[in-house]
N, C-alpha and C positions, 0 to 999 in steps of 0.2 A: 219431609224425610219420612222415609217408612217404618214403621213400627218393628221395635226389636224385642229379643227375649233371651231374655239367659240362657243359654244349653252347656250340661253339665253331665258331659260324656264320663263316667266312672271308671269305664276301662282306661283311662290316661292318667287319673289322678297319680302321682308319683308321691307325695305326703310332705311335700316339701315347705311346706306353709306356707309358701312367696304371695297369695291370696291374701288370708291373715297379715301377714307384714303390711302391704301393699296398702289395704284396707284401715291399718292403726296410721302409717305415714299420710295417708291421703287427706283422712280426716282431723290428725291430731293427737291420738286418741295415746291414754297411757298403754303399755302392755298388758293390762286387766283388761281393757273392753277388747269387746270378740264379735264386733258386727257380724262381720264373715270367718267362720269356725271350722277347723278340718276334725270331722271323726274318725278314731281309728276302729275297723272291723279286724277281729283275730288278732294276734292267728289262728286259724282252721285249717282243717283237713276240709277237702271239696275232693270229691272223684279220687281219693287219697294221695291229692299233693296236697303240701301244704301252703295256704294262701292269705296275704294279708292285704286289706283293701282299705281306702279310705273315701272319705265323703264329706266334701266339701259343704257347708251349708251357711245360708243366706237367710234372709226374709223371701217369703214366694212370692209376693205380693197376688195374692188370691183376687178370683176375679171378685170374690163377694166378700171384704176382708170384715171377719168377725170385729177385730180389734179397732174398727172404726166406730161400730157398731156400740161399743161397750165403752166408745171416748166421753165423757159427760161433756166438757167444752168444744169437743167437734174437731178436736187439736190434728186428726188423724180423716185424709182426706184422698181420693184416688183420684191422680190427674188425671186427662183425656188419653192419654199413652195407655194407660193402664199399673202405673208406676204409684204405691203408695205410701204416701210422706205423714211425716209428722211435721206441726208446724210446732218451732221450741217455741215461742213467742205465745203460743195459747194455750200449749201443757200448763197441766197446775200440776202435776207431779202424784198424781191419786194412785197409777199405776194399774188402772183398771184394764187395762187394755197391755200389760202383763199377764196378769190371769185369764183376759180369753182369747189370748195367741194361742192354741191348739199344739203350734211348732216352735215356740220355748224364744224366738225370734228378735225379741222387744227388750231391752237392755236399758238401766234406771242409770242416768249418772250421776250421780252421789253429789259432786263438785256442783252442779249446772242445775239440780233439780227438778229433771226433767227426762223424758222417754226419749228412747234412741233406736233405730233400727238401719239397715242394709235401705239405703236410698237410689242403689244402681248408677252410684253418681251423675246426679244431673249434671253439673257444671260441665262434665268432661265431655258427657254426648251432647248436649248441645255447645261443644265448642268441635263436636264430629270427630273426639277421641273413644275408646273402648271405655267402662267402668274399671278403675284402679286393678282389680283381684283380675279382672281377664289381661288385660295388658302385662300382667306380672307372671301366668301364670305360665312354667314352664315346661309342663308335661302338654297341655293345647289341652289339656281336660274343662277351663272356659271358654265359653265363646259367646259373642255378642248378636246374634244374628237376626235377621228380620225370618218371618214365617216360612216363604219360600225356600230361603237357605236351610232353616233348621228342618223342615221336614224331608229336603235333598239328606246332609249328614246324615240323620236318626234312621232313614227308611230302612226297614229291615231289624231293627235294635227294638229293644223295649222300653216303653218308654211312660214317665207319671209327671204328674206334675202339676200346677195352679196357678193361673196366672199369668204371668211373666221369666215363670222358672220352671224349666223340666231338664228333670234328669231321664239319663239314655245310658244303657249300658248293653252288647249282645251281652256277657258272661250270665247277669241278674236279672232276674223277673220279677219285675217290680209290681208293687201295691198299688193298686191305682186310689185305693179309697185312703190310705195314710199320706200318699206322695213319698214313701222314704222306700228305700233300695230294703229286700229280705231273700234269701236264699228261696 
């Protein structure tokens, strides 16, 4: 199967949190944990309308992930996909790899005492379904797509991103060096 990547078209996001939901039901999860989080931008004035956006966010899984880097037990691993997991079974719960997530991404569950993050549900692609948040999401603002496909969609858009997760929007001209969406 050919390698895929999150693409996370901005201009579609509607704010409807079906991501969020989709992501607490898949995994479990009480309505405090926030694997996958919608931000809300504005409202602003842009070009003098007024406009309010949002920004769906995940784990990027970076190709070079800091937060594995700063695991003391090695608990945090990048498969051959490019997909970075945490394994709960090696977590000791230090949360060092909390503090050098860059992108706030890494979530402590209290209950389990252990690290959590956006895992792009494996189960589901290797069962040759979408990850939970894209299958649920109702504006088509996720998508699951292999290389080719995402660079057909994005051509012409702007686009940042790390990993296995880029964001595309025409409207925003995006940061390439933060990976997050700024006027």
């Amino acid at each position: 199967m050919e390698e895929k990547r999150l693409v996370i078209d901005l201009d579609k996001c509607v704010g409807c949190y079906a991501c969020e939901a989709a992501c607490r039901q898949e995994h479990g999860f009480p309505p405090e944990s926030r694997w996958c989080r919608v931000f809300t931008v504005g409202p602003r004035s842009v070009d003098g309308k007024l406009n309010l956006d949002f920004v769906p966010f995940m784990c990027l899984h970076c190709d070079d992930p800091i937060c594995s880097a700063s695991c003391p037990p090695s608990a945090i691993t990048k498969t051959p996909d490019g997909t970075v997991e945490i394994d709960s079974e090696k977590c000791t719960g230090c949360r060092q790899c909390m503090l050098a997530c860059p992108y706030g991404a890494i979530y402590f569950d209290d209950k389990k005492k252990v690290a959590g993050k956006c895992s792009l549900c494996p189960d589901r692609v290797s069962a040759g379904l979408e990850p939970g948040c894209v299958q649920h999401c109702i504006g088509g603002a996720l998508m699951f797509l292999t290389e080719p496909e995402s660079s057909r969609i994005t051509r012409g858009m702007h686009t940042a991103g790390t990993g296995k997760v880029i964001y595309a929007s025409s409207k925003w001209v995006l940061n390439m060096l933060e990976g997050a969406p700024e006027d």
